[in-house]
N, C-alpha and C positions, 0 to 999 in steps of 0.2 A: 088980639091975636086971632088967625083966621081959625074958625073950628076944623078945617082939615087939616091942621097942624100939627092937632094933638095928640095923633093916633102915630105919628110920624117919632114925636116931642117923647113918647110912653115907649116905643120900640129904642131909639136912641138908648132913653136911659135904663133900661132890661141890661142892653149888650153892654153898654158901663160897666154895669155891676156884676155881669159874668166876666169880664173881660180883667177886673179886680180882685174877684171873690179866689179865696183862698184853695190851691190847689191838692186835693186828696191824696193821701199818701196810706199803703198799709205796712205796716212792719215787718223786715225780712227777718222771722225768726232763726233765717241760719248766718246771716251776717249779723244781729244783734247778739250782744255779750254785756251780763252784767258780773261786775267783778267787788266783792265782797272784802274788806280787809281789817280784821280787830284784832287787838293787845294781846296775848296767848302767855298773863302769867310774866309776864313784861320780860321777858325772852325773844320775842319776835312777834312779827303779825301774821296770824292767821288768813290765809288767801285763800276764798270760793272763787265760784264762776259759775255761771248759769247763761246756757243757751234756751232758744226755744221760746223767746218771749215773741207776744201779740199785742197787737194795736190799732190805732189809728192816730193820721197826724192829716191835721189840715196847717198850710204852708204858704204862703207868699214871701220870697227873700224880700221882697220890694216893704213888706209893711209886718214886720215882727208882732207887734199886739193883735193880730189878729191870730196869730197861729192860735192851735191849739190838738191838743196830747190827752192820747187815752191809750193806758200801755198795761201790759197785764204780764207777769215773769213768774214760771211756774218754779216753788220754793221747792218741789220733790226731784227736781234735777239741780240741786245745789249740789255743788262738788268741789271738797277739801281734799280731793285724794286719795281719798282713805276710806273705805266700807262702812267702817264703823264712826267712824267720826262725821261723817256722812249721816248714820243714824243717828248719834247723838243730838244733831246740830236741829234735825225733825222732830225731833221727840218731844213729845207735851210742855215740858216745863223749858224750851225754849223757841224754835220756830212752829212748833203745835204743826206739821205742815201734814197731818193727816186729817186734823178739823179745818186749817186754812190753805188749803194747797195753793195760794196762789198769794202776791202782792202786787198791788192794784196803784196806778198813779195816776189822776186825773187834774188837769192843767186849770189853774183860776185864772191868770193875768201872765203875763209875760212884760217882760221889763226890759227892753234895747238897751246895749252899752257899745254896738259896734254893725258896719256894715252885716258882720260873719258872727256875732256873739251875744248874747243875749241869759237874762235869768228867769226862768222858766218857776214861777208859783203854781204850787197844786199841792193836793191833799194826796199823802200815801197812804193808803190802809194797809196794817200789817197784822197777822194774827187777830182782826178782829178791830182791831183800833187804828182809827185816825188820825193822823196829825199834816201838817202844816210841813212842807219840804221844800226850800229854793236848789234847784239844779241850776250850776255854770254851765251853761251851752255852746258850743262852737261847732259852727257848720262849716264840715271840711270841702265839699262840694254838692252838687244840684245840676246832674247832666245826665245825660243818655250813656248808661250803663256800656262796655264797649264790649259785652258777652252778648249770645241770645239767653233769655228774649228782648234781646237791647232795651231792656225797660228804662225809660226819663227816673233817675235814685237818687237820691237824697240821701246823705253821709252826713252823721253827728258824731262829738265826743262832750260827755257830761260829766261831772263833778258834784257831790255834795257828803256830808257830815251828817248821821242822826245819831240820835241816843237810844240804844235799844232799851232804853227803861223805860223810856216815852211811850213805849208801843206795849208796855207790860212785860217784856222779856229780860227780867231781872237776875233770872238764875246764877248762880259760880261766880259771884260778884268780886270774890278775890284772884278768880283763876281767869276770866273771863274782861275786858274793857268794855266801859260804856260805849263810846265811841266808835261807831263804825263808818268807814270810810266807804265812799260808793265810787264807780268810775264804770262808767256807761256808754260802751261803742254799738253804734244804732246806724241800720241803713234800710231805710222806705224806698219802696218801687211805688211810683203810680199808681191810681187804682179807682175808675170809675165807679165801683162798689163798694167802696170800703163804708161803715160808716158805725156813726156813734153808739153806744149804746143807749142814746136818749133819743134817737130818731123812731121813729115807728117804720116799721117795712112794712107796705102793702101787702095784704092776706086773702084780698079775696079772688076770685079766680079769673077774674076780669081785668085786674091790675097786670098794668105790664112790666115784663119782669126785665129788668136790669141787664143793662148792654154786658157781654163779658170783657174785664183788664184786658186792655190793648197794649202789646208793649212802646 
């Protein structure tokens, strides 16, 4: 092969791999909603809701196992309703959400079952502890938003089961269900900045700072 090939042969395969590489996505905390639902006393299920979650999502519809999620849902804006039950629900000896104000999910593997759906493995940390979470995922679309700032969005609906005894919140075990039920509507805008919490950002005053989200 001639040696001025190869400079040619290293440019080629760059744009490959930008041209594949999975597209940034940051989380619209006012279009994402996580919705909460356990056993109340086997009378009914108790339903929260919680706006206001942050993230990041890297993306390609074209190649599922690449994606990957890092989403953060603040536990002090959970909402049953009710003021007090509201407090309750914070309070130490169940969501502790003045020592943990936050639940954390960060993405291991992703598992394809369909062009649009997909099972999403990652660790939730909750009140302090870890565990192991699979989310049903379904991508409702992937387009240029048709508001300003017409931002390119990215539409989910999630599903999954945990045990809150898993996570230490064992409390009213006769008033209270293990089980709680998750359902997860989520919408990413684009976002040339967005990025992991494992990335390092350049700090020194010579680095150049980051284009801003173009819609």
């Amino acid at each position: 092969m001639p040696a001025r090939a190869l400079p040619l042969l290293f440019v080629l395969s760059v744009l490959s791999s930008v041209a594949t590489a999975a597209e940034r996505f940051a989380l619209d905390p006012v279009h994402t909603r996580v919705m909460v639902a356990v056993d109340h006393a086997g009378y009914s299920k108790a339903i929260g809701t919680v706006s206001g979650s942050t993230g990041v999502l890297a993306f390609d519809p074209a190649d599922w196992r690449q994606a990957r999620l890092e989403a953060r849902v603040p536990l002090q804006q959970l909402d049953f309703g009710d003021p007090r039950w509201n407090q309750a629900v914070a309070a130490a000896n169940l969501l502790d959400a003045g020592r943990n104000p936050e639940a954390r999910f960060v993405s291991t593997h992703v598992e394809p079952v369909a062009a649009d759906e997909a099972i999403v493995h990652g660790q939730l940390t909750l009140r302090g502890v870890s565990r192991p979470v699979a989310l049903q995922v379904r991508m409702n679309a992937l387009k240029r938003h048709p508001m300003p700032p017409f931002r390119r969005t990215a539409g989910f609906s999630a599903t999954a089961t945990v045990s809150r005894a898993d996570f230490g919140i064992d409390a009213w075990p006769s008033l209270i269900g293990d089980d709680v039920e998750l359902r997860i509507e989520a919408e990413a805008f684009a976002s040339r900045t967005a990025r992991f919490s494992d990335e390092v950002v350049p700090t020194h005053p010579s680095a150049t700072t980051p284009p801003a989200d173009r819609p």
